[in-house]
FISELO-662148 format. One record per residue (C-alpha): x, y, z; residue number from 1. Coordinates in Angstrom, 3 decimals. Layout:
N
REC	c1	c2	c3	pos
REC	X	Y	Z	NUM
...
! end
This chain:
361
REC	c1	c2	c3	pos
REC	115.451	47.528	111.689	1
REC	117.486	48.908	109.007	2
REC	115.373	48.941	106.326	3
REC	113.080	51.434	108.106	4
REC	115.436	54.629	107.371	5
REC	115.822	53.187	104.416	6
REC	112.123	53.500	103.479	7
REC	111.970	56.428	104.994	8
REC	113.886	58.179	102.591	9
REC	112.686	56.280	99.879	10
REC	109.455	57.625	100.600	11
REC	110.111	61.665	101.116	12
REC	111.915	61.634	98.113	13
REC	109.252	60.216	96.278	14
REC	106.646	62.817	97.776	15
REC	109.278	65.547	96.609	16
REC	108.498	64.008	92.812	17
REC	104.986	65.252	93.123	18
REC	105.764	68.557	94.434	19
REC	105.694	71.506	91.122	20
REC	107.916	74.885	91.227	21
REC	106.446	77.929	92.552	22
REC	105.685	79.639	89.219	23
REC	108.329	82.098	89.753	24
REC	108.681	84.625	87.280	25
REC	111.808	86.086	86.489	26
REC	112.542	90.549	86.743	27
REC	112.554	90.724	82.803	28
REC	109.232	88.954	82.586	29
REC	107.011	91.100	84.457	30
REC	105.756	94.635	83.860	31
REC	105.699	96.592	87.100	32
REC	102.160	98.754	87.545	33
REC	102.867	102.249	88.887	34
REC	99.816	103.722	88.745	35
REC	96.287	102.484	87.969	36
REC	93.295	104.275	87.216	37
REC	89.137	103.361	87.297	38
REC	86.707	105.905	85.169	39
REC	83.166	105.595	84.944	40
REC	81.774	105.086	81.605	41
REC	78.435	104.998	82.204	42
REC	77.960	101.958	79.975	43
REC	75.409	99.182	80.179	44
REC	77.721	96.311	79.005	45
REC	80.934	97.658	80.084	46
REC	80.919	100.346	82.748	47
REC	84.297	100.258	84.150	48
REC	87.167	101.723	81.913	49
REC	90.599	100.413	83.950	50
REC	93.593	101.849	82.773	51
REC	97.995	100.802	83.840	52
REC	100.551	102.577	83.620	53
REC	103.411	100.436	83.300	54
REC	107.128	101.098	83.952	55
REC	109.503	100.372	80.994	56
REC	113.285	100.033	82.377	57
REC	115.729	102.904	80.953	58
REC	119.383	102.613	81.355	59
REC	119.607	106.396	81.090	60
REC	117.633	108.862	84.097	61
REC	116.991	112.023	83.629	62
REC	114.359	114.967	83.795	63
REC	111.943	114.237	80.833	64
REC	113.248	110.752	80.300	65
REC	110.595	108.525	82.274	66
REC	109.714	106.447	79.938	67
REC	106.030	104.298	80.639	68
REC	103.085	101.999	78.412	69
REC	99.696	102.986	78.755	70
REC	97.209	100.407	78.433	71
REC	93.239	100.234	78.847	72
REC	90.247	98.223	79.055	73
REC	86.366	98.692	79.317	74
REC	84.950	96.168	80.857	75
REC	81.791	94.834	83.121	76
REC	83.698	94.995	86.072	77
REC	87.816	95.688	87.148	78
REC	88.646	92.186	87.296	79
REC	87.600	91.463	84.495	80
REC	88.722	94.376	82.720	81
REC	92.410	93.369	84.418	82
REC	92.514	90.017	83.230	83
REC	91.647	91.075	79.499	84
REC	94.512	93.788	79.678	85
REC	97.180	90.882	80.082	86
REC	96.258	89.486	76.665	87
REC	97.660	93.501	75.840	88
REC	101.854	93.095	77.076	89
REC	103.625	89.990	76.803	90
REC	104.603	90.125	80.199	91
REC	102.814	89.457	83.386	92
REC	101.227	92.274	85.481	93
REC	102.885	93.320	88.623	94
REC	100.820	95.165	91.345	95
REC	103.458	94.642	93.748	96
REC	105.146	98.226	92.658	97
REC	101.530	99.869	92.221	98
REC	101.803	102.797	94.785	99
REC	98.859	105.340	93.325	100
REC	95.114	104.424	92.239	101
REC	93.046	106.829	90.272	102
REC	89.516	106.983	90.879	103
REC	87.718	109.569	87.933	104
REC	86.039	112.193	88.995	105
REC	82.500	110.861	87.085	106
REC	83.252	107.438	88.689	107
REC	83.184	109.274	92.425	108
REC	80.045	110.682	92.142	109
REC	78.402	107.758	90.971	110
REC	79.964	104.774	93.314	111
REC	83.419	103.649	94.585	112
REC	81.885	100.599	95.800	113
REC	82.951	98.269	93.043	114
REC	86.361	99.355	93.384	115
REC	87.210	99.691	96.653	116
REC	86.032	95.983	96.751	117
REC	88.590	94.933	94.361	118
REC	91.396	96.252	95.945	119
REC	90.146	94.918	99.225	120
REC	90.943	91.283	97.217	121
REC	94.142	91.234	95.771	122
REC	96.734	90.104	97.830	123
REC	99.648	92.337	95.984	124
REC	98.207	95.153	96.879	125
REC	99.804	98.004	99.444	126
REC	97.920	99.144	102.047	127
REC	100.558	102.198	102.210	128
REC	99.314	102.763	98.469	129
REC	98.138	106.594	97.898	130
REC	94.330	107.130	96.756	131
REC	93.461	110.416	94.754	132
REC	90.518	111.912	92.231	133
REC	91.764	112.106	88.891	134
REC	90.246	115.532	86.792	135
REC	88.803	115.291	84.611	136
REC	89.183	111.366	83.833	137
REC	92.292	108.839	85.184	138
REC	93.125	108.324	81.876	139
REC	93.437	111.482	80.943	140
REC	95.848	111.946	84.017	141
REC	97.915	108.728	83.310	142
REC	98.086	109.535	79.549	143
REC	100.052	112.716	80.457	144
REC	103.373	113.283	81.770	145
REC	105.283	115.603	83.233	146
REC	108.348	117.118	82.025	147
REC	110.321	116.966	84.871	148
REC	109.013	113.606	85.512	149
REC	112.828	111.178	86.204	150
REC	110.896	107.789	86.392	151
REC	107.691	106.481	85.644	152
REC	105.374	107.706	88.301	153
REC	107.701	109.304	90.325	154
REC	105.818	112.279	90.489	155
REC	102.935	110.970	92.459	156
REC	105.109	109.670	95.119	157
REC	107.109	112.970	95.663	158
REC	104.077	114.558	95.925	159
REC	102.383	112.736	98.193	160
REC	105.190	111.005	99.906	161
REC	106.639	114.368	101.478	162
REC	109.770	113.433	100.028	163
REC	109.791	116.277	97.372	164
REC	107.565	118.767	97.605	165
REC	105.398	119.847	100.948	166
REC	102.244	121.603	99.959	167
REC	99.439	122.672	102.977	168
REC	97.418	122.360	99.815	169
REC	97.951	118.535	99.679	170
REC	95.696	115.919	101.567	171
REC	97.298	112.957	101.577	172
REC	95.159	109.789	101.311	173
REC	96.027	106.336	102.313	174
REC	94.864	103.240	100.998	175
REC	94.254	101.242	104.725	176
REC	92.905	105.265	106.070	177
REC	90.422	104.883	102.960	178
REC	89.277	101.353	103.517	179
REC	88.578	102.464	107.200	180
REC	87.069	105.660	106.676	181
REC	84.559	104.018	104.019	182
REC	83.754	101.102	107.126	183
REC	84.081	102.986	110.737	184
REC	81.058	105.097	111.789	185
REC	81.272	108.617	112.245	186
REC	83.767	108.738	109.905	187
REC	83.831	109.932	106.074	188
REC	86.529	109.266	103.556	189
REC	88.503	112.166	101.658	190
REC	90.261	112.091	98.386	191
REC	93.079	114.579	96.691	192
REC	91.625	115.958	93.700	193
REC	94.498	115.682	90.670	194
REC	95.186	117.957	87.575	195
REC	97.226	118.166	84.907	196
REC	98.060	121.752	83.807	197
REC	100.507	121.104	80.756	198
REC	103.343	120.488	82.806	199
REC	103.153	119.077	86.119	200
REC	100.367	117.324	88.481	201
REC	98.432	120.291	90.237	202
REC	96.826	118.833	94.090	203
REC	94.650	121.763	95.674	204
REC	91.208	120.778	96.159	205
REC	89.767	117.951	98.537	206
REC	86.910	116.014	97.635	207
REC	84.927	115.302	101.061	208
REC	83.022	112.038	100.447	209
REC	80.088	109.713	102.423	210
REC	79.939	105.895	102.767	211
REC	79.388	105.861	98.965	212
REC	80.154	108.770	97.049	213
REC	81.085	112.043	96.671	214
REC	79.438	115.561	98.359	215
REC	81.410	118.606	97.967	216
REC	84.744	119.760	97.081	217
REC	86.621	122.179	98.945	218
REC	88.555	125.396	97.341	219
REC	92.337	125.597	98.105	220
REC	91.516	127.911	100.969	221
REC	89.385	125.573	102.362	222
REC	91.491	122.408	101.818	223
REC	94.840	124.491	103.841	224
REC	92.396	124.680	106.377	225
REC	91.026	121.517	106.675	226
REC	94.450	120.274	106.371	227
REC	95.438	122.492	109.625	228
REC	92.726	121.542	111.576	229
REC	92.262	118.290	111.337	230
REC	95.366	116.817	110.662	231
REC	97.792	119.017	112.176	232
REC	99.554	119.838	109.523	233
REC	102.221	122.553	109.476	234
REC	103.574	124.560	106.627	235
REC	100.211	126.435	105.977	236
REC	99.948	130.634	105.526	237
REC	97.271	132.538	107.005	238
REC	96.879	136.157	105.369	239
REC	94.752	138.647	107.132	240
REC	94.529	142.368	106.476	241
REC	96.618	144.599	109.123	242
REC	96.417	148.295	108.820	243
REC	95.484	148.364	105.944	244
REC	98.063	145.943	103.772	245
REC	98.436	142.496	103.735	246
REC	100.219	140.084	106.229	247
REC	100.998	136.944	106.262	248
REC	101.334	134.282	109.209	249
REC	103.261	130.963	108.387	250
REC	102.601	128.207	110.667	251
REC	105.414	126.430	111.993	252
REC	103.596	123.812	114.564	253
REC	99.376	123.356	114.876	254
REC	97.885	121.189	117.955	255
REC	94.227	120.571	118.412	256
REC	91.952	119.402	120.744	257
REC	88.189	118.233	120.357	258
REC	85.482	117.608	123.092	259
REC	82.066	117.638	122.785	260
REC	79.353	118.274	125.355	261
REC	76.516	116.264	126.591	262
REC	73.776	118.446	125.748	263
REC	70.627	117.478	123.964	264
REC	72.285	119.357	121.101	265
REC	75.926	118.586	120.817	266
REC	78.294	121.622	120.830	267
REC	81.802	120.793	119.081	268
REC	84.677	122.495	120.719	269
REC	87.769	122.811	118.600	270
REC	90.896	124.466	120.172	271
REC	94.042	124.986	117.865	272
REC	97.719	125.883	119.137	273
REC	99.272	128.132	116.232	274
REC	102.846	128.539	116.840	275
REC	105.047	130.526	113.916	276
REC	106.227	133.972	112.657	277
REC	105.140	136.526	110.252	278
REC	106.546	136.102	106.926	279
REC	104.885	139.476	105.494	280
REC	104.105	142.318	107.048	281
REC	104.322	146.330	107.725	282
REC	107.718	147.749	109.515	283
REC	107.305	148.071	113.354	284
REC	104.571	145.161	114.235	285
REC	102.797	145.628	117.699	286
REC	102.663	141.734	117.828	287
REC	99.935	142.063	120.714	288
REC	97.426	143.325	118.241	289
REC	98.311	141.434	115.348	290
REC	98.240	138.403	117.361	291
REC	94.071	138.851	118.619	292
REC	93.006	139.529	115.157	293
REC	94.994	136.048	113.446	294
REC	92.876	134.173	116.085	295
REC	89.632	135.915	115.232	296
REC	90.563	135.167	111.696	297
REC	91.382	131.446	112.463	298
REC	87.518	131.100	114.157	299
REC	85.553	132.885	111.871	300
REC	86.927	130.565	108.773	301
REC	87.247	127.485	110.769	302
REC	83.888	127.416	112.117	303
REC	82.141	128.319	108.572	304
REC	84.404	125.507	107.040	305
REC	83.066	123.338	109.806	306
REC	78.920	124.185	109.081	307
REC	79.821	124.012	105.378	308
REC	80.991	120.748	105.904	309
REC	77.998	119.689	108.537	310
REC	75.135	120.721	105.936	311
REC	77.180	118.735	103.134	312
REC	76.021	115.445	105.574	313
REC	79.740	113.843	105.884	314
REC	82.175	114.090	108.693	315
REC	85.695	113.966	107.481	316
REC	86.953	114.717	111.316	317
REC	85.473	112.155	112.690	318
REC	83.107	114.206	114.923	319
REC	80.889	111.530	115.540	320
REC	83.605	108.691	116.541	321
REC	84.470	111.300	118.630	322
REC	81.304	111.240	120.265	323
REC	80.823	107.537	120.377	324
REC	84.053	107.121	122.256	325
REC	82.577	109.606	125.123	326
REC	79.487	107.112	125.211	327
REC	78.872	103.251	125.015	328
REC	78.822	103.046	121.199	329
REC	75.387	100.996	121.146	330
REC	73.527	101.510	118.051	331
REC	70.914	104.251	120.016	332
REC	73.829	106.135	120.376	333
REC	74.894	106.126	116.432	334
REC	71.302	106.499	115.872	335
REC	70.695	109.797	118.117	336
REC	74.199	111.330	116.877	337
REC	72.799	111.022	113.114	338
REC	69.924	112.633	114.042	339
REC	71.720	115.693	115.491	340
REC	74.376	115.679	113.636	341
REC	72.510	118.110	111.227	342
REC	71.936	121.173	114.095	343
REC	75.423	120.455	115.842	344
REC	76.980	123.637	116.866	345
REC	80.814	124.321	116.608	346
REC	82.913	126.385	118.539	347
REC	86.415	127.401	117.611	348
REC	89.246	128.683	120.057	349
REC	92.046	129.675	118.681	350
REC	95.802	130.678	120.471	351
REC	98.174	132.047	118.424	352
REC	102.313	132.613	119.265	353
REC	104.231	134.690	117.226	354
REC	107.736	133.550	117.867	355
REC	109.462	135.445	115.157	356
REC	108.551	138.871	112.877	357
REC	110.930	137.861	110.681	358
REC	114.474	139.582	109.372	359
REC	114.284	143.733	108.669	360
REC	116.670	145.708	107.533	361
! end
């Protein structure tokens, strides 16, 4: 009766002899990805061009200082392209860290697709990771730096993070939003379009996208108000033309509501709650008048944004979700919604509240 603990041990302690280490890899051997970026090349043989940018450690921080390796690869497809850019550092690749992907701007209008399916894969991939059009290639983007840049890739997480700088202009795009809005019906992916003017990363235009590429890109104008409408953000300026000189309207808090009604043809209400004060102006505002003419503004451009958007054939507010959520969601109902979607009409109430004209002296 002994023996049998005996054995017992004997025999996990053999088992443990098979087991192998985990593969761990050590801080100092691994090179942390930052940012990645995909371009279309157009090639036959090698269509993808994948290109890292990879943090190098720096014991001193500082404006201009970020210090990062570039590396690239054509190849037949990202994987592929991936696993021959390893045989580039003597250290192995580390997603883990990877918080922005790149997608060119020639690559968009052809298919995202391939990509999208890669990232779906990997395992070391953040969901939480930002997704953005690089102008006019990604590695043109990733091959330039700013100069007030403190660590590698910093940039793209201050400016998208809302930790540094908070921009109306700026759509922010989320990996798990982007896998969803390229899978859910009645719903059309966006990207941030990215430029690189000498000094710093420029985000002001908003590429509006369908299940498989690209349609139209809105101005800065149009991107502040998309922005406002559909996302609720704050922090956007609305200029109109009062007496005669400009004024301008900062928006402190936006709400919005969307119905739609049951009629053969579909009629899209969109009511918006401005609340904020005037931030430029004439002396001696009547805010009763000022206030009727910000909300006529606030339709007019709204409701052309929303047709120019319509006759592009993608649905970035998810419109049509809307509308399958008021119904059963069978496929008739997708099926009629697509066919209406094209003569939908949109109507846009607006309510603005002037809390403030500001500080005169």
């Amino acid at each position: 009766m002994k023996m049998k603990p005996f054995l017992t041990c004997l025999s996990l302690l053999l088992i443990c002899t098979c087991l192998g280490g985990c593969s761990f890899k050590d801080i100092d051997k691994r090179f942390f990805v930052v940012a990645m970026g995909v371009d279309w090349t157009g090639k036959e043989d090698n269509p993808y061009l994948v290109t890292l940018r990879l943090a190098i450690p720096a014991s001193k921080v500082g404006e201009g200082l970020a210090e990062s390796q570039i590396e690239y690869q054509e190849a037949k497809s990202i994987a592929e392209a991936v696993r021959n850019l390893k045989a580039h550092v003597d250290k192995e690749l580390d997603f883990g860290h990877c918080r922005m992907f790149l997608f060119g701007a020639t690559l968009t209008k052809e298919s995202l697709e391939e990509p999208l399916n890669w990232l779906t894969r990997r395992r070391d991939i953040q969901l939480i990771s930002y997704t953005a059009v690089a102008e006019p290639s990604a590695r043109k983007l990733l091959e330039s730096n700013p100069t007030t840049e403190r660590l590698a890739g910093n940039s793209f997480f201050l400016t998208f993070g809302k930790e540094g700088t908070v921009s109306p202009y700026t759509v922010t795009a989320l990996l798990f939003d982007t896998f969803r809005r390229f899978k859910e019906k009645g719903l059309d992916p966006y990207f941030p379009i990215i430029s690189f003017d000498g000094d710093s990363y420029v985000v002001e235009h908003l590429a509006l996208l369908n299940k498989k590429n690209q349609s139209i890109v809105l101005n800065p104008q149009e991107t502040q108000l998309y922005n406002m409408s559909a996302n609720e953000f704050s922090k956007a300026g609305i200029r109109i033309t009062y007496n005669g000189e400009p004024l301008s309207f900062y928006v402190a808090r936006v709400t919005k509501h969307i119905s739609i009604t049951k009629d053969a043809t579909p009629v899209v209400k969109l009511k918006l709650n401005l609340i904020g004060m005037i931030e430029q102006g004439t002396l001696r505002l009547d805010t009763h008048k000022v206030q009727p003419q910000l909300e006529q503004h606030v339709n007019q451009t709204v409701e052309d944004l929303l047709y120019k958007i319509r006759d592009a054939k993608v649905d970035p507010y998810g419109f049509g979700l809307h509308y399958l959520g008021q119904h059963f969601g069978k496929e008739k109902d997708w099926a009629y919604w697509q066919s209406v979607y094209p003569e939908v009409k949109f109507e846009v109430e607006t309510h603005v509240k002037i809390e403030s004209t500001g500080l005169v002296h």
